[in-house]
C-alpha positions in Angstrom: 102.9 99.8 131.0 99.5 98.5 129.8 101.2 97.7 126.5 104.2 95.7 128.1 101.5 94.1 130.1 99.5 92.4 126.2 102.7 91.7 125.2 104.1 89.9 128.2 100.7 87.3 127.5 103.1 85.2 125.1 105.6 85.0 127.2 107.3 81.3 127.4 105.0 80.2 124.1 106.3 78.8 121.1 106.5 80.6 117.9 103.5 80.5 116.0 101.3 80.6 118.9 98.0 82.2 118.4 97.4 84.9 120.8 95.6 87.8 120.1 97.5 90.9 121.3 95.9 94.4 120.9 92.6 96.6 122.5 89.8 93.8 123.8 86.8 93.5 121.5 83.9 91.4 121.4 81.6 92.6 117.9 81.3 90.0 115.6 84.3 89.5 113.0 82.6 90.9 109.2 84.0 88.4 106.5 83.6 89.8 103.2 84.5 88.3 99.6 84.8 90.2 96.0 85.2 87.7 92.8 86.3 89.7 89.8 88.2 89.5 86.4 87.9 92.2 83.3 84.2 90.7 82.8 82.4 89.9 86.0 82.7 91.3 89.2 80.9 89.7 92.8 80.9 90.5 96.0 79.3 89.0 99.0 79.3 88.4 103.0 80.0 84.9 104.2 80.3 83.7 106.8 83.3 81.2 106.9 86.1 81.4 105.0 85.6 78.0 103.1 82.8 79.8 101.3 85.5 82.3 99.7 87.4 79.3 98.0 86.9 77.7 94.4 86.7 80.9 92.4 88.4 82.1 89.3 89.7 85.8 88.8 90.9 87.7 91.5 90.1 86.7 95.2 90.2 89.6 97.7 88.8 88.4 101.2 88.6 91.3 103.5 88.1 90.6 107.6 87.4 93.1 109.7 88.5 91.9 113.0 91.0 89.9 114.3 90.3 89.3 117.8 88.7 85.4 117.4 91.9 83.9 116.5 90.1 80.3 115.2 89.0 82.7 112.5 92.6 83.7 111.8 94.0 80.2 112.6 90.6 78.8 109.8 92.6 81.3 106.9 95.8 79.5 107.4 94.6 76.3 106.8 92.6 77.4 103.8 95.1 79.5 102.2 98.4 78.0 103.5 99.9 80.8 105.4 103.0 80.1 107.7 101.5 79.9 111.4 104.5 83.0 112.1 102.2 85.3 109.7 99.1 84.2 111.4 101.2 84.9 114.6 101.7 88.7 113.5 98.1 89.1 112.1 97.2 88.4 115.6 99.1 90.9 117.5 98.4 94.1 116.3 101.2 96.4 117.7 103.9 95.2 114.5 105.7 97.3 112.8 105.5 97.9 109.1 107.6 95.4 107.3 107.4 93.0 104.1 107.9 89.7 104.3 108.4 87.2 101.3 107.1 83.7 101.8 107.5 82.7 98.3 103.9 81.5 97.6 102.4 84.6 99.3 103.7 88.3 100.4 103.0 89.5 104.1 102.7 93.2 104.2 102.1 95.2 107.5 101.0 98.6 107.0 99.3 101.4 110.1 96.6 102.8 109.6 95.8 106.4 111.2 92.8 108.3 111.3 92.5 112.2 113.3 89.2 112.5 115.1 91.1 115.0 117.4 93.9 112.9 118.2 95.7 110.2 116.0 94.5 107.0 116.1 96.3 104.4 115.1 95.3 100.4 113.1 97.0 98.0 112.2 96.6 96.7 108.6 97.5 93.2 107.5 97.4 92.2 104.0 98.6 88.6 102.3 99.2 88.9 98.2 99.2 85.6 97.0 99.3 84.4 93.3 95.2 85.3 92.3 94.2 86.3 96.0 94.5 88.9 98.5 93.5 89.1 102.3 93.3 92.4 103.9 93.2 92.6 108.4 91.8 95.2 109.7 91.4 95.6 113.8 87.8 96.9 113.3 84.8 97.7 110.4 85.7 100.9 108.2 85.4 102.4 105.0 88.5 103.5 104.1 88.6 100.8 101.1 85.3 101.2 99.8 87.1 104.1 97.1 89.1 100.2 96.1 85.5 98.2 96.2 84.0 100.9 93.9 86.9 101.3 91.2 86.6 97.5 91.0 82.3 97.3 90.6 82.2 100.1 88.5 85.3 98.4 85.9 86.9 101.7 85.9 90.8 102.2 85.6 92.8 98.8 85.4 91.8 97.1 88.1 89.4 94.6 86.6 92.7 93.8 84.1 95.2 93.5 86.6 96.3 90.7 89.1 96.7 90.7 92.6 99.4 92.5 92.5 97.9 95.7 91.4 94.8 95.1 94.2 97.9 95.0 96.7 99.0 98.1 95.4 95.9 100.0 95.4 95.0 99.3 99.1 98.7 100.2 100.1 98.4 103.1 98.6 95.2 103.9 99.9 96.9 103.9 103.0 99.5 106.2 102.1 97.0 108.7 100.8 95.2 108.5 104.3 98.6 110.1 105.6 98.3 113.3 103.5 94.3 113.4 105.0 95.9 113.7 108.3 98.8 115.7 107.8 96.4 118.5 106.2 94.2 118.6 109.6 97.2 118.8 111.3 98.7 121.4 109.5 95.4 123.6 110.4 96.1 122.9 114.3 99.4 124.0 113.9 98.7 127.3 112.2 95.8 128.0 114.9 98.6 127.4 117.5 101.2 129.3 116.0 98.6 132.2 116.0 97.7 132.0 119.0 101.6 131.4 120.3 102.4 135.0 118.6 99.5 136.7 120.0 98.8 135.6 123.7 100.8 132.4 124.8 98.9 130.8 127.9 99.7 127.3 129.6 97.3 125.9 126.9 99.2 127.0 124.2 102.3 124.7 125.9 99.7 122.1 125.8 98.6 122.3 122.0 102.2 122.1 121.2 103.4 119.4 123.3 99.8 117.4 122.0 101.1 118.0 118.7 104.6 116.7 119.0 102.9 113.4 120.3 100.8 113.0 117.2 104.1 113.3 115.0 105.9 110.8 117.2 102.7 108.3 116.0 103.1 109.4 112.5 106.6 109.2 112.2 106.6 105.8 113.5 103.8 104.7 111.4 105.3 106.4 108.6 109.2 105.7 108.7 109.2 102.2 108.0 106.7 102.7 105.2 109.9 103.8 103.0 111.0 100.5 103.5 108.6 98.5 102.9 107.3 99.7 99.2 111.0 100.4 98.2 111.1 96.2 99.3 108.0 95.8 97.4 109.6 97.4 94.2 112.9 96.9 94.1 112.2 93.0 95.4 112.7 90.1 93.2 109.0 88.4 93.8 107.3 86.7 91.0 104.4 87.8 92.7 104.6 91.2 91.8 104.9 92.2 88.2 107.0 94.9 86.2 103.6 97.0 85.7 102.5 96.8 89.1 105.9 98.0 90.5 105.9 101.1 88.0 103.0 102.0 90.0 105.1 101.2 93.8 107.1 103.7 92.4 104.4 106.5 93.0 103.9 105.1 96.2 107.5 105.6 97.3 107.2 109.3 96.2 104.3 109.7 98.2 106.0 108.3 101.6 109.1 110.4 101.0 106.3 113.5 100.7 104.7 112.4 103.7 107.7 111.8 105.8 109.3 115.1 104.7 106.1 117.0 105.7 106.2 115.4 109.5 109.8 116.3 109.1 108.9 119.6 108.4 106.1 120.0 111.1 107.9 118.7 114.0 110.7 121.3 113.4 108.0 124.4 113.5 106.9 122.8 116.4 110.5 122.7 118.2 110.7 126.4 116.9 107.3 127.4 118.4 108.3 125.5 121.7 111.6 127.9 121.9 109.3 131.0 120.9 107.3 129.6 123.7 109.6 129.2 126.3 111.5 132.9 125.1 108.4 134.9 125.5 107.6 133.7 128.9 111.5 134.4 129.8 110.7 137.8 127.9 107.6 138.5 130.2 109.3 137.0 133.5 112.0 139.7 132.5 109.6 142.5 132.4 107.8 142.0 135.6 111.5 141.8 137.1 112.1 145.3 136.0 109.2 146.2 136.8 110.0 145.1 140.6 113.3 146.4 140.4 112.2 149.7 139.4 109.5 149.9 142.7 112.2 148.9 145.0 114.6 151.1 143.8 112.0 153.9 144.6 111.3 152.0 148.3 114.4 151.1 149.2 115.7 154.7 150.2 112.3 155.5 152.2 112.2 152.0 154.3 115.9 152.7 154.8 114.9 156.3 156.3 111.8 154.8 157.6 114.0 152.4 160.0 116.3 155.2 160.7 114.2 157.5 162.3 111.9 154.7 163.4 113.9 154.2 166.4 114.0 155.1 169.8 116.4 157.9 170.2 117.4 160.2 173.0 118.7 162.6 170.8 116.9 162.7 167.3 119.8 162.7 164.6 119.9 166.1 163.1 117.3 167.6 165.1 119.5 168.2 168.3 
């Protein structure tokens, strides 16, 4: 309900319209810049977007925040980015999806983290020919492994384009999703253990929290097939032949990924049938158990009630 309740905030507006759509914040928006090409590599914190312009090399502008939508609205102007992408940077409960603009790419990625429940982002990034611009809801370090392949001139990012930088933060991402899956996995076999040796009302509860957190992977995750077979099998200039031999691996990964949640939410179903068996099993037992007693009592009470009662003439005593 509190979802349908954000979303019903555009109602009646125009397309295009600014409105920021997603969980309230009010910490400052972090706006940070990295220069580089195969010699020289910069990075700095500014703190309007104008100061990111005028360079040569790659751009890559990452802002973490997207709740002060003049800041949002500030990057389409600079970077001429169709008000319906601003739109979607905005409201942060998209879908993934790819969307070609010609002069720029619009790619829409989630991403989850597991501090004992899945949490999901949202993660918006803009390719364009020599720059890219990465959304994220809030500040985190899941690119610094990107920022430090890049300062340190190691592997080809410092002699790729854009293209490749786009590729290494969507695939970043994906790798997140194995992170997760892993942790998960260790709940599942602690609750599968626990289900074969003593299964209590909090054992129901451990399953059914689990097949929620593969109903948010799953719907983070599914689209993602789509969106890097788009990105590699699409007809972009903006995305070169080497850069899309790399997309390649990234499609792999999302099939693993997917085939993994696959795979867990079926052991869960089976554990939730195990589940719901043994405490048939057990309700079984204690039935016997009863049936047993009152096949011993019934005879007695029966006699009991018999000679009970107020006779004249006590049955086979007179």
């Amino acid at each position: 309900m509190f979802r349908l309740t954000r979303r019903s905030r555009k109602t009646g507006l125009p397309p295009g319209t600014l409105v920021h759509i997603g969980e309230e914040k009010t910490a400052k928006v972090r706006i940070t810049v990295m220069y580089y090409d195969e010699d020289t590599c910069e990075e700095k914190e500014v703190d309007t977007i104008e100061e990111c312009l005028g360079n040569i090399g790659v751009t890559w502008v990452n802002i973490d925040g997207v709740h002060e939508t003049s800041i949002i609205e500030k990057v389409g102007e600079c970077f001429n980015i169709h008000p319906l992408t601003l739109e979607d940077i905005a409201s942060t409960e998209q879908r993934p999806k790819v969307e070609d603009y010609s002069e720029y790419v619009y790619i829409v990625l989630r991403m989850l983290s597991y501090t004992g429940e899945v949490e999901s982002e949202q993660i918006s990034l803009v390719c364009g020919r020599d720059f890219v611009i990465s959304f994220q809801e809030k500040q985190g370090n899941v690119f610094d492994l990107v920022r430090e392949r890049i300062k340190n001139g190691t592997g080809r990012m410092r002699k790729m384009g854009a293209d490749y930088l786009a590729y290494a933060l969507v695939d970043t991402v994906v790798d997140m999703y194995f992170s997760i899956l892993e942790n998960l996995g260790d709940v599942i076999e602690d609750t599968e253990e626990s289900l074969l040796a003593d299964p209590g009302p909090e054992t129901l509860e451990s399953i059914q929290m689990l097949k929620r957190e593969m109903m948010v992977l799953r719907k983070s995750v599914w689209p993602l097939r789509e969106v890097v077979s788009q990105l590699e099998r699409g007809e972009s200039p903006l995305f070169g032949k080497a850069t899309k031999v790399y997309l390649r691996d990234v499609y792999d990964h999302t099939i693993q990924v997917i085939d993994t949640i696959e795979t867990y939410r079926d052991m869960l179903s089976g554990m939730l049938d195990i589940y719901l068996s043994s405490i048939s099993n057990r309700m079984n037992e204690v039935m016997k158990v009863l049936t047993i007693i009152a096949t011993i009592f019934i005879p007695l009470t029966f006699l009991a009630g018999v000679y009970g009662m107020n006779f004249k003439y006590m049955p086979e005593l007179e």
